[in-house]
N, C-alpha and C positions, 0 to 999 in steps of 0.2 A: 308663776315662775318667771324671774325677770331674763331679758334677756346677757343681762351682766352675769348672772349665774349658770348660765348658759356655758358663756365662754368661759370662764372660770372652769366649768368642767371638763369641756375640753383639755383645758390647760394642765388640769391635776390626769385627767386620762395620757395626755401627753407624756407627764414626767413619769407616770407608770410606765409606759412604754420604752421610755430612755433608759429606764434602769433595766428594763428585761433586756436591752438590746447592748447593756454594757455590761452585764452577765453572761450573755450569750459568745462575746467581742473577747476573743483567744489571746489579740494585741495587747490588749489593758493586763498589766501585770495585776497577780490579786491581790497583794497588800497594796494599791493604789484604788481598786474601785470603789472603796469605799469614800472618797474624796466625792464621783460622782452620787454615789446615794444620798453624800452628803446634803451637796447641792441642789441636790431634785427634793428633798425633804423640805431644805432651810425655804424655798422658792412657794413651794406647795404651802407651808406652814405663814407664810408671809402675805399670800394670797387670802388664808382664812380670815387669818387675821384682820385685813383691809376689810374683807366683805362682811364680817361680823360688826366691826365698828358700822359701816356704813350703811347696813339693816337695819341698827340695834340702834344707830344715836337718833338721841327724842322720845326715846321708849322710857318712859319713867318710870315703871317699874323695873329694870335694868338699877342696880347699885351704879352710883358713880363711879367707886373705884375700881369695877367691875370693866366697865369701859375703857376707862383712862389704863388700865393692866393690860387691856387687849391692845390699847392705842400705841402702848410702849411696847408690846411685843412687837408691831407689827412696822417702826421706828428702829428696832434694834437688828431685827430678822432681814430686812429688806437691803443694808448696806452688807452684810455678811455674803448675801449672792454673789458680787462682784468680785469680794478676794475670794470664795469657793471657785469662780471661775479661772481665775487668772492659778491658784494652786491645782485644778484640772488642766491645764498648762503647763505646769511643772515650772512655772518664773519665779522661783522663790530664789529672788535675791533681793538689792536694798529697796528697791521700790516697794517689795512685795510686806515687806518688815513695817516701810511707810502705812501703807495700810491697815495692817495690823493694830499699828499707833491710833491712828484715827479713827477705825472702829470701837478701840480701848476707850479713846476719849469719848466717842457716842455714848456708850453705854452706860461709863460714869454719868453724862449727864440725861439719858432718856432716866436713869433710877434717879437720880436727882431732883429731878421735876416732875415725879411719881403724883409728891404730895403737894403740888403746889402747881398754881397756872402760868407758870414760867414758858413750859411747851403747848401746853394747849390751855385755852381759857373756856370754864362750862359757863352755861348761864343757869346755872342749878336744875334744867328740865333736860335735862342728858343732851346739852346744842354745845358741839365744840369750834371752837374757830382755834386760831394760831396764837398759839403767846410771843412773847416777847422776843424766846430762844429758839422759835423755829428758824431762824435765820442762819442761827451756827450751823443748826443739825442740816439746813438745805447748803451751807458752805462748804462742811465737812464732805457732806453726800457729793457736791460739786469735786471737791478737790480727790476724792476716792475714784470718780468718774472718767478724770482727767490720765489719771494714774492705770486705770484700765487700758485706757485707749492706747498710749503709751505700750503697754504690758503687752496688747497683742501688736501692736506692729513690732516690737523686737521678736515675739513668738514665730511671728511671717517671715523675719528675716534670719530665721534657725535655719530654713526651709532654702523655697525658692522666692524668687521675686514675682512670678506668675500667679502666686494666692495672693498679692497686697492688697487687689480690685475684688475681690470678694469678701476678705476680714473688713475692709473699710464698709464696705455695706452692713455688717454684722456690727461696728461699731456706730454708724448712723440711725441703724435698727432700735439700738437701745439707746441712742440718746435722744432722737425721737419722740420714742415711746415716751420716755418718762417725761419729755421736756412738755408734751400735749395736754398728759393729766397736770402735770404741776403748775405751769405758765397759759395755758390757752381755757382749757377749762376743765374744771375739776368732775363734770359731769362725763367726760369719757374717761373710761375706767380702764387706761391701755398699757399701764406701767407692765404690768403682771403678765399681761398678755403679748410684751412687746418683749420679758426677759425670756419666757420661754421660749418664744423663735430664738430667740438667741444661745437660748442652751442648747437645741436641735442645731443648727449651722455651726456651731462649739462643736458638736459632739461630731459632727462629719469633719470638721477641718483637723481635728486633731487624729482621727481613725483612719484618713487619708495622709498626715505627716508620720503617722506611726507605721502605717503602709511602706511610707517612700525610706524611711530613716532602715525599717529593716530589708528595704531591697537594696538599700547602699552598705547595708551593713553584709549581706548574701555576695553581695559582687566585691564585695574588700577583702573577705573570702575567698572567692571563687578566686582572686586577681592574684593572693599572696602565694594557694595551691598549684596556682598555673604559672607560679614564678619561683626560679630556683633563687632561693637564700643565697648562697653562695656567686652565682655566678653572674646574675639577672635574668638569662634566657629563661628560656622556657623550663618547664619542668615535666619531669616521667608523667603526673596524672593530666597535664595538660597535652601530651603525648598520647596518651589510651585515649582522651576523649577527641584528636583528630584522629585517630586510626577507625572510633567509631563511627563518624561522621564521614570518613571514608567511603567504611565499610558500607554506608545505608544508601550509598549510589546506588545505582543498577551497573557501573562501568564507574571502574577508576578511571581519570582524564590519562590519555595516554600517552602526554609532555610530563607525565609524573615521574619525577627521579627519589631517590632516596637513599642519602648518604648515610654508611655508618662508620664512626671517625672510632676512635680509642687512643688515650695517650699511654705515648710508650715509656716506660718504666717507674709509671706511679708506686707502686708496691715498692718498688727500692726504694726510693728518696723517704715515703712516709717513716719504712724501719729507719733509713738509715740518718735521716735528718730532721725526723718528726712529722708532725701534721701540718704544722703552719706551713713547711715548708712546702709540702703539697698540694695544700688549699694554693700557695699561692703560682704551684706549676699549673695545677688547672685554671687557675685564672686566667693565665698566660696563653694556654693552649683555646681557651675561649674565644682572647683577642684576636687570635689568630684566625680561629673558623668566622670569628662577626668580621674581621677585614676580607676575609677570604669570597667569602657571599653577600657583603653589605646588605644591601636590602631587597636580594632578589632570593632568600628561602627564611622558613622561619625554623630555627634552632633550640634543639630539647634536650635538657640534659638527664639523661636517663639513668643512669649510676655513676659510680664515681669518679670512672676514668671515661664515662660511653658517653655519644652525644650522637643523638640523629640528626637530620638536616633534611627538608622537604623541599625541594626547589623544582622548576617547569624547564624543562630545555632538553636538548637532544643528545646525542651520542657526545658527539664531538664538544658540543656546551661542558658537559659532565665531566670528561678528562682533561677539558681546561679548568673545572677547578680543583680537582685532584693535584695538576701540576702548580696551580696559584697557593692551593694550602700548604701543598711542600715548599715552595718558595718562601710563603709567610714562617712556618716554622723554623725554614733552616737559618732565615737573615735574624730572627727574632733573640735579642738579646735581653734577658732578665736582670733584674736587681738582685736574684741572691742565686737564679739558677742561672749556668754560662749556657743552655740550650734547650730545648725543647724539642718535642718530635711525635706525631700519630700516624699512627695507621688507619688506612680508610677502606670504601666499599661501596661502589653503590648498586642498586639495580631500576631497572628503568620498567615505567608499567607497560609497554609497549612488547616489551622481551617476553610478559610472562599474563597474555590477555585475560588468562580463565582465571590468574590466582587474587587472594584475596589482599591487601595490605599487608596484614600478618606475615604470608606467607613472601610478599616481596621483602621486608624488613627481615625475613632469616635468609634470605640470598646474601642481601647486603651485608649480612653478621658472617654468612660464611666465608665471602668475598676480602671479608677485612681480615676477618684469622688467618686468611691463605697471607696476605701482604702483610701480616704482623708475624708470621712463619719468615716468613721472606726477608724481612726486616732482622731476626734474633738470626738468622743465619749466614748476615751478609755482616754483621757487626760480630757473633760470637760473644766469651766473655768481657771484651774490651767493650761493650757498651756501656758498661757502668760509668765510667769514664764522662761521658756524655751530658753526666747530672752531678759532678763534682761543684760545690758551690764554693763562692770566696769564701777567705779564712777572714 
């Protein structure tokens, strides 16, 4: 047993292995795995190939054409690897079509020089050397190579720029490899054995960008749900999950305040002027609480007319901006509303040591309906008044 045959079985144990583990791989969608079974087949099958010619030539009882059949498979199979890899990349764009071209033209001419010593020349006792067109097929193989290297440094730059010093090794790897057998000497047998590493370090870079792309894809999510459409702030479920994270203290901080605002007389203007015009009162009333707190609480919009507010300060911090958002509201002139106006609330965690979040957010709730009570009975029916828009 030589020791080429050796490694060769390594190499085919390898691509078994690759394929168990892109079977097993949840990330790889299933009408795509089969691109990698592809690849680990075309790779394995290219490998036999070599090692059969290169047992079997000199063996005279071996058919000539017998040889020269396995010589062209193994001519036609070995540039397929490379666009398999770059389509396990999913680069299919014009470069990738280039490829395509230029394997097309291989193949027309590895069956071309089937019957003829145009690719290889025998000397009638099964001895092959180079014909004439090995030259193209090593140019084309050249120009397909080039096209690769290319193929993953834009794949890297999908990503991040921290994978470039690693795909550059992955491309050194195989051109290396093949450049040792073809140019240095044809007695190291390292093409086949240098594409496999390369399919192993393929198969982690792209299982670790399929990793990154769906945890950018999970937080562009998480980013949309924790952000109100309408408003920018915050939104209600990004609201439950600080009230949980709260909750998983052992002691809320007890600089913890927590406003709850309400705009007054949403419900009218929606009957009485439509939606847009309400969307665009709450937008207004928005403005209002983001100048009111700039950036010392973060703001959640919790239903339609409700908005909480999480900020750190004391009694007297608290009631100045109770009287800042009144202020904000009352100057506040709109484009289609002549005013605006909320009710608020807050409760402070200090006032109420043993209770939970929850249970300080329904102080604040009850503390705002006492002052939106306060409010509908200091104005009466003339508040509508309030929210007349130009004609």
């Amino acid at each position: 047993m030589s020791f080429y045959f050796i490694v060769l079985c390594i190499c085919w144990f390898t691509l078994l292995i690759l394929a168990i583990l892109v079977k097993e791989n949840r990330r790889i969608p299933a009408d795509k795995k089969y691109i990698y079974y592809l690849t680990y087949l075309l790779l394995a099958l290219a490998a036999v190939a070599e090692y059969l010619v290169y047992t079997l030539q000199g063996n005279s009882q071996i058919p000539e054409m017998v040889l020269r059949t396995i010589k062209m498979t193994d001519y036609i199979l070995t540039p397929l690897v490379p666009l398999a890899f770059v389509a396990q990349m999913q680069m299919k764009n014009v470069l990738y079509k280039i490829m395509w071209g230029i394997n097309g033209i291989n193949i027309v001419l590895q069956i071309t020089s089937l019957f003829n010593n145009l690719m290889i020349v025998s000397d009638g006792a099964n001895h092959f050397t180079r014909g004439p067109l090995y030259g193209v097929y090593m140019l084309l193989s050249g120009m397909e190579l080039v096209l690769v290297m290319v193929q993953i440094i834009l794949f890297g730059r999908k990503y991040c720029d921290r994978f470039y010093l690693s795909l550059y090794t992955i491309i050194l790897l195989l051109v290396g490899g093949i450049s040792l057998q073809e140019f240095v000497n044809r007695e190291y047998r390292t093409v086949y054995l240098s594409m496999t590493i390369s399919a192993i370090l393929l198969f982690i870079h792209i299982s670790e960008f399929s990793q990154l792309a769906q945890d950018e894809r999970i937080a562009q999510q998480q980013k949309q749900m924790c952000t109100d459409s309408l408003t920018g702030v915050r939104s209600r479920y990004a609201y439950s999950r600080e009230l949980k994270a709260l909750s998983s203290m052992e002691k809320m901080p007890q600089d913890l305040v927590l406003f709850l605002i309400d705009i007054n007389g949403l419900k009218y203007v929606n009957d009485k002027y439509g939606h847009d015009a309400g969307d665009e009162l709450i937008k207004d009333c928005t403005a209002c609480i983001t100048r009111t707190f700039e950036k010392n609480g973060e703001i959640f919009r919790i239903g339609g007319d409700e908005f909480v507010v999480l900020t750190h300060t004391d009694e007297a911090g608290a009631k100045r901006y109770e009287a800042r958002l009144e202020e904000e509201t009352e100057k506040f002139k709109g484009v289609r509303a002549w005013e605006t106006g909320v009710s608020s609330g807050f409760a402070q965690a200090c006032e109420f040591p043993d209770d939970n979040p929850e249970q300080l957010a329904a102080e604040a709730d009850r503390r705002m309906y006492e002052a939106k009570k306060q409010y509908y009975r200091r104005v009466g029916e003339n508040h509508r008044r309030r929210y007349d828009f130009e004609s």
